[in-house]
N, C-alpha and C positions, 0 to 999 in steps of 0.2 A: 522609471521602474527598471531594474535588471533583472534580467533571468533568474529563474527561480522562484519570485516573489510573488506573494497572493495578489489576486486585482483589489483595487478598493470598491470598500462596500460603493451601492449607488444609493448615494443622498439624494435629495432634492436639488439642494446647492450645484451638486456635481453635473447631475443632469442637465440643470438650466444651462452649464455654457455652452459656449460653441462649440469646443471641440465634440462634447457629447451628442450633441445636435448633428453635427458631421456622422457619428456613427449609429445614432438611435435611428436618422431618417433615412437610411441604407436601408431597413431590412428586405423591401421588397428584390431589392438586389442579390443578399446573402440568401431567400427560399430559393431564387435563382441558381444561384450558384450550390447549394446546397451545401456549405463551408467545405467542399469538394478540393480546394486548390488553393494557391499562392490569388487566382484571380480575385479572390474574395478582400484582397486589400484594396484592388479597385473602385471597390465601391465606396470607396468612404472619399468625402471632399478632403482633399491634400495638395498642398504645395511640390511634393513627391512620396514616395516610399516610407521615406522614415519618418515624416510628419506626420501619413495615415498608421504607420504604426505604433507613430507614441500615443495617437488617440485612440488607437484600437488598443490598447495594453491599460491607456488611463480609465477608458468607459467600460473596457466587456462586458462588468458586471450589472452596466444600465440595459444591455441587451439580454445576457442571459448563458448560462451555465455553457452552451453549445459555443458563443462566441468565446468564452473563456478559453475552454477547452483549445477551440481551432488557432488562436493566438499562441497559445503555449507546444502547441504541433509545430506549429512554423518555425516555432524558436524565435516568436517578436518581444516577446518579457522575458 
């Protein structure tokens, strides 16, 4: 996904993998953080940065408007 672009819808399909898995079972982390910071990419299981980013940009919208939101703040989609 580049910048500027919508997230995609969250299907079922989309949800089941793993990447989406990596960010749907964060949240207790993200009410932590409060999508406050750059720290809120930590919480997603990743190889590095740009890996929790591609799946934060691919799933947001299996989390929810807030996580969209905070992805598009950072400048990761």
């Amino acid at each position: 996904m580049t910048f500027g672009q919508t997230a995609p819808v969250c299907t079922k399909e989309l949800a089941r993998t793993d990447e989406c898995a990596d960010v749907i079972n964060a949240n207790a982390c993200y009410n932590q953080n409060r999508f406050n910071n750059a720290q809120t990419l930590q919480c997603i299981d990743g190889k590095d940065n740009a890996d929790r980013a591609r799946k934060a940009c691919m799933c947001c919208s299996c989390v929810g408007v807030q996580m969209c939101d905070w992805t598009k703040k950072q400048k990761l989609c």
